[in-house]
C-alpha positions as CSV (number, residue, x, y, z in Angstrom):
1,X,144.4,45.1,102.5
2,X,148.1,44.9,104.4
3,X,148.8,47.1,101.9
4,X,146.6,49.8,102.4
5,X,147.2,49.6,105.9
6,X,151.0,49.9,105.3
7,X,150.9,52.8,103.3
8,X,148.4,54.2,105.8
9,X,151.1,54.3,108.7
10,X,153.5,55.4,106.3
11,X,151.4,58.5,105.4
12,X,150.7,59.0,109.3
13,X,154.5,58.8,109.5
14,X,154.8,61.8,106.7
15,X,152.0,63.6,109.0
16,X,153.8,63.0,112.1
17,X,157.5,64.7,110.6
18,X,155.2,67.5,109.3
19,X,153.0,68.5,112.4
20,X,156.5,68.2,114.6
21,X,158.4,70.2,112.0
22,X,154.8,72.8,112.6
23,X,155.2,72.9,116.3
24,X,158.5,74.5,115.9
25,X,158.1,77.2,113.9
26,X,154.5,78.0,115.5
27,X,156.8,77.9,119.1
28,X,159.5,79.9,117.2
29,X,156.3,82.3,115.9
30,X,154.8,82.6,119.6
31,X,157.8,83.3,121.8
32,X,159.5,85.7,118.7
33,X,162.9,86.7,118.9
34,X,165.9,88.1,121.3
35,X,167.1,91.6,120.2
36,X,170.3,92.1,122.1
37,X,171.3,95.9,122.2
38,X,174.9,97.3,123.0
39,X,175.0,101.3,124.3
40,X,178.1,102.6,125.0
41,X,178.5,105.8,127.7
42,X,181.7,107.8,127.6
43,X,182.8,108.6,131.0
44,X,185.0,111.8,132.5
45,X,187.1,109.0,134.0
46,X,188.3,106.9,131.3
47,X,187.1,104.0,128.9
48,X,183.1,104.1,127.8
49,X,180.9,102.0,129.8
50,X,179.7,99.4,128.0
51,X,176.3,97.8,128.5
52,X,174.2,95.0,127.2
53,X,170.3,94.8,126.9
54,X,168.1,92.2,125.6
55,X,164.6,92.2,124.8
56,X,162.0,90.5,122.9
57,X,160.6,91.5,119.5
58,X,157.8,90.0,117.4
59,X,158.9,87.3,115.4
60,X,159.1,87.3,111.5
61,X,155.5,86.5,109.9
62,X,157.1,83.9,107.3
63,X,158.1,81.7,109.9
64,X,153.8,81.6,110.8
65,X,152.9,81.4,107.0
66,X,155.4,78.6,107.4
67,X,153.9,76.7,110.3
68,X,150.6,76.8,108.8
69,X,151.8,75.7,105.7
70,X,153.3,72.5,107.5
71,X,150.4,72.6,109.7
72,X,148.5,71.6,106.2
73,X,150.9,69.7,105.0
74,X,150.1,67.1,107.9
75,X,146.2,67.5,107.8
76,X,146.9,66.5,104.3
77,X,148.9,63.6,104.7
78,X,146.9,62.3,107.3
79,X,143.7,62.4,105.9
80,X,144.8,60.3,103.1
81,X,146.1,58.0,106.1
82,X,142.4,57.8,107.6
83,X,141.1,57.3,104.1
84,X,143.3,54.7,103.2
85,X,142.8,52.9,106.6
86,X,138.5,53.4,105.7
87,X,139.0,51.8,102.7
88,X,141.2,48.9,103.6
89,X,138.9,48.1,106.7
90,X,135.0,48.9,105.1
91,X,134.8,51.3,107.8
92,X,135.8,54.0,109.6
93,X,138.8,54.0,111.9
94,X,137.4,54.6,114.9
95,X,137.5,50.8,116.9
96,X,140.6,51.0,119.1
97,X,143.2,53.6,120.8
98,X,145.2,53.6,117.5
99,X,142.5,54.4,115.5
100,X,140.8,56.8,117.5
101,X,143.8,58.7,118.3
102,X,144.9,59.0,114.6
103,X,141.4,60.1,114.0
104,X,141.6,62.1,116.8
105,X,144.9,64.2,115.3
106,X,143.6,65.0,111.9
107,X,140.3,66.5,113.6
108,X,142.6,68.3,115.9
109,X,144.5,70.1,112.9
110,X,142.0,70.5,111.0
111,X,139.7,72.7,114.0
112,X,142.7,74.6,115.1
113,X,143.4,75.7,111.4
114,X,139.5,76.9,111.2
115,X,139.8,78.9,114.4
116,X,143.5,80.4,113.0
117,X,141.3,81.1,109.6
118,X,138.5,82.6,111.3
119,X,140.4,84.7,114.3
120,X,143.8,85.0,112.4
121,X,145.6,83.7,115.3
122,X,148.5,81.8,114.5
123,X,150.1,82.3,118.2
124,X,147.3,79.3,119.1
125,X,149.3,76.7,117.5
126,X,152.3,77.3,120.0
127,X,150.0,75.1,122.1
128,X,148.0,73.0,119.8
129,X,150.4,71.8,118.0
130,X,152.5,70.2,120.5
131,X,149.2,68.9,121.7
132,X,148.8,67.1,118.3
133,X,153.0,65.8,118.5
134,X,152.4,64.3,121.9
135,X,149.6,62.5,120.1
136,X,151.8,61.4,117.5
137,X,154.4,60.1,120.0
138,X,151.1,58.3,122.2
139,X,150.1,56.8,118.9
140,X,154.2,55.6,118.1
141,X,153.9,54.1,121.4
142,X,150.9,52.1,121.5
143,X,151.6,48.1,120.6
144,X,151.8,47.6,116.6
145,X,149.3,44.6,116.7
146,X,147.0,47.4,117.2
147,X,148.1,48.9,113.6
148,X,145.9,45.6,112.3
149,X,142.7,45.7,110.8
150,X,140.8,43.5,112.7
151,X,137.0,42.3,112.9
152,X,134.6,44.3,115.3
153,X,133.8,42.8,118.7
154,X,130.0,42.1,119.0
155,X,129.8,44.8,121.2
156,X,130.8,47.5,118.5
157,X,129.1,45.8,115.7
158,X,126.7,48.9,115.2
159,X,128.0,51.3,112.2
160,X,125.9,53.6,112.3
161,X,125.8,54.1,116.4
162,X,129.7,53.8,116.8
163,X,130.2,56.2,114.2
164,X,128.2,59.1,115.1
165,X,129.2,58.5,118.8
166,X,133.2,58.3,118.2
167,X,133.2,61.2,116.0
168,X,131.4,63.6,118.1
169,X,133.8,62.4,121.0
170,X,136.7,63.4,118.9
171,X,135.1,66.9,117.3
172,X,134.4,67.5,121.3
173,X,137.7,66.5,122.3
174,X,139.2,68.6,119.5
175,X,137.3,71.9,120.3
176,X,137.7,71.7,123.6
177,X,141.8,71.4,122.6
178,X,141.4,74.6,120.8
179,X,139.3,75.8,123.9
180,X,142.5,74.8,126.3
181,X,144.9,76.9,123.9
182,X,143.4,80.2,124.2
183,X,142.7,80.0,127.8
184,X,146.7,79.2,127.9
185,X,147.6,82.0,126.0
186,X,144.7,84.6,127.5
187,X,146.5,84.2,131.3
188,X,150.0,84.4,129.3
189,X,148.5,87.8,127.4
190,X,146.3,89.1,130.6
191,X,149.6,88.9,132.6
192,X,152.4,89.9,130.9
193,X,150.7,92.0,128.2
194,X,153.2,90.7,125.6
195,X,152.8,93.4,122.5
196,X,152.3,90.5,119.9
197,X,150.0,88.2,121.7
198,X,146.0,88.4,120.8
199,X,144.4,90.3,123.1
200,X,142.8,89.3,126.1
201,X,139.3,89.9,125.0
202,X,139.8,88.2,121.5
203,X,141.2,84.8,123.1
204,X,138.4,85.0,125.7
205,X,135.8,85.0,122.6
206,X,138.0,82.9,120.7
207,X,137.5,79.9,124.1
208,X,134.2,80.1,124.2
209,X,133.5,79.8,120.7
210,X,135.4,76.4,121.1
211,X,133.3,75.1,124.0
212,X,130.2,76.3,122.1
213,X,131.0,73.4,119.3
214,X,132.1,71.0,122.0
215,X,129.8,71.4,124.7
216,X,126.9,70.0,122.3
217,X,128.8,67.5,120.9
218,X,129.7,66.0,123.9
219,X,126.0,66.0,124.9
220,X,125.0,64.3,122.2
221,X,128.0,61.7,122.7
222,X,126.8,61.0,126.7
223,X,123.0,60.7,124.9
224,X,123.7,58.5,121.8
225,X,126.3,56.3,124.3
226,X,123.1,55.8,126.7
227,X,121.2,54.6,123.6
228,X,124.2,52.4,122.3
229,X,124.8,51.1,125.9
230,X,121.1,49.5,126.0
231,X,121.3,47.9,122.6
232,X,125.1,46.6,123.8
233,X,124.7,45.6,127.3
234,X,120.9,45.6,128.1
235,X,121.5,49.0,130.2
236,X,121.7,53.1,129.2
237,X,123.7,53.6,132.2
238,X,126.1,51.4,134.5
239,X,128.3,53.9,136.2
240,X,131.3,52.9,134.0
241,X,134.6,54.8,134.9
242,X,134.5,56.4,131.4
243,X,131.3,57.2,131.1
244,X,130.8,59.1,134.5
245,X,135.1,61.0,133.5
246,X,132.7,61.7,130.3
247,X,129.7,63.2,132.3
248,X,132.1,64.6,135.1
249,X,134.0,66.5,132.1
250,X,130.4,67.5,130.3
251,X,129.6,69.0,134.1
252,X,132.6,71.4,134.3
253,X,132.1,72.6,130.9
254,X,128.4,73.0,131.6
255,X,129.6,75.1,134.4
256,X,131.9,77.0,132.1
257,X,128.9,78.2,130.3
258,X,126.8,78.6,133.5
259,X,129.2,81.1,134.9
260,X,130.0,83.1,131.9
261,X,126.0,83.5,130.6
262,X,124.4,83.8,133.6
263,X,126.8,85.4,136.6
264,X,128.5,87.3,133.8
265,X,132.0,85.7,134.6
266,X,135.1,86.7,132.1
267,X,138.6,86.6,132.4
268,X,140.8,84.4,134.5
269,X,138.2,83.0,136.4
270,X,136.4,81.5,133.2
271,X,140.2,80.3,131.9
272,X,140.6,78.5,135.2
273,X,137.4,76.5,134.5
274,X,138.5,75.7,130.9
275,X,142.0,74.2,132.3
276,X,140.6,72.0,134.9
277,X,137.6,71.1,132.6
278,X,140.6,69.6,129.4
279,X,142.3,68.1,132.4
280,X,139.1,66.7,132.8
281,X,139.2,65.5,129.1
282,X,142.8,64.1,129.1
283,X,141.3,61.8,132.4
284,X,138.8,60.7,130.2
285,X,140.7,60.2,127.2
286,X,143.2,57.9,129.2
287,X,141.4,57.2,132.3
288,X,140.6,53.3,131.0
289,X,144.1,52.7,131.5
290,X,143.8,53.2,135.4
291,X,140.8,52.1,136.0
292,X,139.7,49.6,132.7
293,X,135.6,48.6,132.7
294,X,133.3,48.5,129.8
295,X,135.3,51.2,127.3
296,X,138.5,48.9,128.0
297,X,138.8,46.5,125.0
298,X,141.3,47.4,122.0
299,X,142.6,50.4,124.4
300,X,139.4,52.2,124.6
């Protein structure tokens, strides 16, 4: 088993070089390239005037076939690291901060490169993918013991409850990542009207097709956490700090939707909503840390 585990971190080691090494050419991809231009004007008095003029021009498309490429690359190598870590611990790794996180970065890549499939927008992983590297660097962070496969607490000793309910946590969490993105990029594109950038409209679309997977998996995570609280502590519902971050952040999203089917909101206003509503996720991704209660034990 040490040995799986081992090669497990190693491979989430190979994932981390790759999704960094990704970031940079889908940031290289996004902002494109300087184009300096020199003009010379001759003059009655004397010498040419000389002047200087930059300006930005689309970047090459090899360095984006590139960052997807390496974008794959670490989806690849870190599935095989949650598959080795499921075999070495008869389960999947889903107990603690470590192993929710790791999870957490291969569901991440693996939803962005589905929306840059489906939308052909590779300008999205200028923000997703550093999302994913400053997960990677969390994750580095985080005490080794924590690398250990260890025995369940009583608590968590329900397979089938823990599993459904972790891993729609992390497909919300995810979505609502790629959700973040295009709201990013739409008030970059709405305001500046760079030439390359998706258009407004498509990364409007593009956000709410994101919340449209998250929104009911995070229901379904505040639901099947009310059931799993009851058979765990005798209660559906104490008012523990991450389970009212996790309705508060369910709220804002439901608004999200609200707004845009019913009062017709589009635009900035609904990109607003969707960055408050992932800071709203980052609080309750973290938000144990500050404040600890029930979700606190192995970092969760």
């Amino acid at each position: 088993m040490e040995t799986l585990v081992r090669l497990s971190f190693y491979c989430f080691a190979a994932a981390t070089i790759a999704f960094v090494a990704s970031a940079a050419c889908y940031l290289a991809y996004a902002v494109g390239r300087v184009r300096l231009r020199r003009t010379a004007l001759a003059t009655d008095a004397g010498p040419a005037l000389v002047t200087h003029e930059a300006s930005f021009q689309p970047a090459s498309s090899g360095i984006g076939r590139f960052a997807t490429l390496l974008a794959w690359f670490g989806v690849g190598f870190q599935a095989v690291s949650i598959l080795l870590r499921t075999i070495a611990a008869g389960r999947l790794p889903l107990s603690n901060m470590y192993e929710f996180s790791t999870t957490f970065v291969l569901i991440a890549g693996v939803i962005y490169l589905l929306f840059e499939r489906w939308y052909g927008v590779r300008q999205l992983g200028a923000i997703i993918l550093p999302i994913i590297v400053a997960m990677c660097a969390y994750i580095w962070l985080l005490p080794a013991d924590l690398r250990e496969v260890n025995a369940l607490i009583p608590a968590l000793q329900n397979q089938p409850l823990m599993t459904t309910h972790v891993s729609l946590a992390i497909l919300a969490y995810a979505a609502f990542a790629v959700a973040f993105a295009a709201a990013v990029l739409f008030l970059i594109a709405n305001r500046w009207r760079v030439a390359w950038l998706p258009s407004p409209d498509l990364l409007d679309d593009l956000g709410y097709r994101a919340v449209t997977i998250g929104f009911p998996a995070m229901s379904l995570v505040l639901i099947l956490g009310s059931v799993w609280a009851y058979r765990a502590w005798g209660t559906y519902w104490q008012w523990d700090p991450k389970e009212t971050a996790a309705l508060f952040t369910w709220l804002i999203y439901g608004v999200y939707l609200h707004t845009r089917s019913l009062r017709g909101w589009r635009g900035s206003r609904s990109a607003v909503i969707l960055l408050v509503a992932f800071a709203a996720v980052v609080f309750t991704y973290f938000g144990n840390y500050v404040f600890g209660g029930l979700h606190a034990y192995g970092g969760v």
